[in-house]
C-alpha positions in Angstrom: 102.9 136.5 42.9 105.0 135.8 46.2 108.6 137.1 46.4 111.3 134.9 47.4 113.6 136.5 50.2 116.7 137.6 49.3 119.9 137.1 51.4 122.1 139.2 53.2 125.6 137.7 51.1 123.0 138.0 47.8 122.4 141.8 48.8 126.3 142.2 49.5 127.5 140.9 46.8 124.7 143.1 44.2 126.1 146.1 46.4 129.8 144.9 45.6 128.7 144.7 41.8 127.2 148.3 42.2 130.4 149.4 43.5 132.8 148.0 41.4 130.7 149.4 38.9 130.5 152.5 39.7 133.9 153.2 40.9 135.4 152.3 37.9 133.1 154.4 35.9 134.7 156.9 38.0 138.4 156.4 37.7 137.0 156.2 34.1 136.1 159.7 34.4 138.3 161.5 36.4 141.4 159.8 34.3 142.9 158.1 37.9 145.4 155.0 36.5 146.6 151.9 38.5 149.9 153.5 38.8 148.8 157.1 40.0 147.0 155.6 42.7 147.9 151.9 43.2 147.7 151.5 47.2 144.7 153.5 48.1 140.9 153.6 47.3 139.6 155.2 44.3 137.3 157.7 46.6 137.4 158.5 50.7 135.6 155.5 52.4 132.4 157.3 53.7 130.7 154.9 56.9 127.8 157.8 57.3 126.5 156.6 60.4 127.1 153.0 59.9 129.7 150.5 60.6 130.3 149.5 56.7 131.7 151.4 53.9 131.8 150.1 50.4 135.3 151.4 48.5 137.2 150.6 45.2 140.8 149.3 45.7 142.9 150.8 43.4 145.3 147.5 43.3 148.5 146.9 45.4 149.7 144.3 47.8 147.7 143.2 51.1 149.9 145.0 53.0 148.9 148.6 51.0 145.4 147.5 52.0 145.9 146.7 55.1 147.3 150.0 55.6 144.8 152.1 53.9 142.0 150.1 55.5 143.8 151.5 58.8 144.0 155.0 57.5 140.6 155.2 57.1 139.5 153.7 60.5 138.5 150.4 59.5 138.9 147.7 61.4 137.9 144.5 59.1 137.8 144.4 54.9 135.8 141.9 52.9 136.8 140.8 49.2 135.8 137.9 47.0 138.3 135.3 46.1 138.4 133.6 43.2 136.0 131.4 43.9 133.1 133.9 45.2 133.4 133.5 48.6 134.1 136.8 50.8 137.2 136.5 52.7 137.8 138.6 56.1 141.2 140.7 56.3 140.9 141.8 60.1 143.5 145.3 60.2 145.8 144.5 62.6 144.4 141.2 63.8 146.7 138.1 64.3 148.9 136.7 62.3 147.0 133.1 61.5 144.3 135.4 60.3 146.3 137.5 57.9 147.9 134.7 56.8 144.4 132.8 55.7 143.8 136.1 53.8 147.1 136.6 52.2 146.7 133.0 51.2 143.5 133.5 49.1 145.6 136.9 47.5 149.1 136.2 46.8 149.9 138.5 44.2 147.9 141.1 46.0 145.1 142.8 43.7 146.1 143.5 40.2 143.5 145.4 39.1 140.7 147.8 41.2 138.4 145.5 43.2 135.5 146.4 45.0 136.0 145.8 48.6 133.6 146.4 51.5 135.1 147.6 54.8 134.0 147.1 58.3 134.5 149.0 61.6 133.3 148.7 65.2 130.1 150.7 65.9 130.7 154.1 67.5 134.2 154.4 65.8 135.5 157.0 64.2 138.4 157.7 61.8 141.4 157.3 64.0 143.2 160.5 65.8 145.4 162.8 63.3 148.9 162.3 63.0 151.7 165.4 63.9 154.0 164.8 60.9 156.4 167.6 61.7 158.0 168.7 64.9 156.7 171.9 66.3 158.9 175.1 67.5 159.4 175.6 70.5 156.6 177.8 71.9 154.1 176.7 69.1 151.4 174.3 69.1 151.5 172.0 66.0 148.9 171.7 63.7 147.5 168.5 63.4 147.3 166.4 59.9 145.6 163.0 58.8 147.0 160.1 58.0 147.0 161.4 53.8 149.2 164.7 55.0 146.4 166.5 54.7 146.1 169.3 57.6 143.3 168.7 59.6 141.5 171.0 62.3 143.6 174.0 63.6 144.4 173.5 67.1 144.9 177.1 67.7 141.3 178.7 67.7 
């Protein structure tokens, strides 16, 4: 019996079906709704040592995934249209190309959709954010994009 080869978009997309899949069986689970957590992915993005992360979009404009896409350090995000065909959101890329993505999303994402995103090899999550202004005297402590506090700067 010989095997026929399999292509990269037919191994993406499987991987996107896995996803979706999986993510929703966990906002199943852990009892996440659209509303608690429309705007954000259903789990932190994890890249390993690769350049490509797949995530569960929780639902919300193109502009809440552009932004979390950001938060996360990624730098492109693929989703399916309509149609099946992978469209190519580049964060913070020019405007003709937002545009050709908005255009294929309108209404943004409804529902949670498996998305895979993208970032340049060697990145990293971007720098953490000082969300408060520090005393005079005292160094602040840094925080993530999420408010979360990050490394102490103090040790």
């Amino acid at each position: 019996m010989t095997r026929t080869p399999v292509s990269a978009l037919h191994r993406a997309a499987v991987g996107l079906a896995v996803t979706a899949t999986l993510g929703l069986a966990l906002l199943a689970r852990t009892g996440v709704t659209q509303a608690q957590a429309a705007g954000g992915f259903a789990g932190a993005p994890n890249f390993g040592a690769g350049t490509q992360a797949a995530v569960v979009f929780l639902g919300g404009s193109v502009d809440q995934l552009e932004a979390a896409a950001r938060a996360s350090g990624a730098n492109g995000v693929w989703a399916q249209d309509a149609g099946g065909r992978f469209q190519l959101l580049v964060v913070g890329g020019p405007t003709f190309l937002r545009d050709a993505f908005t255009a294929q999303f309108r209404g943004g994402f409804a529902t949670s959709t498996a998305l895979t995103l993208t970032r340049t090899p060697g990145a990293t999550a971007p720098p953490p954010v000082i969300t408060s202004t520090p005393s005079p005297g005292t160094t602040p402590r840094p925080t993530t994009p999420g408010g979360v506090p990050g490394p102490s700067t103090n040790d």
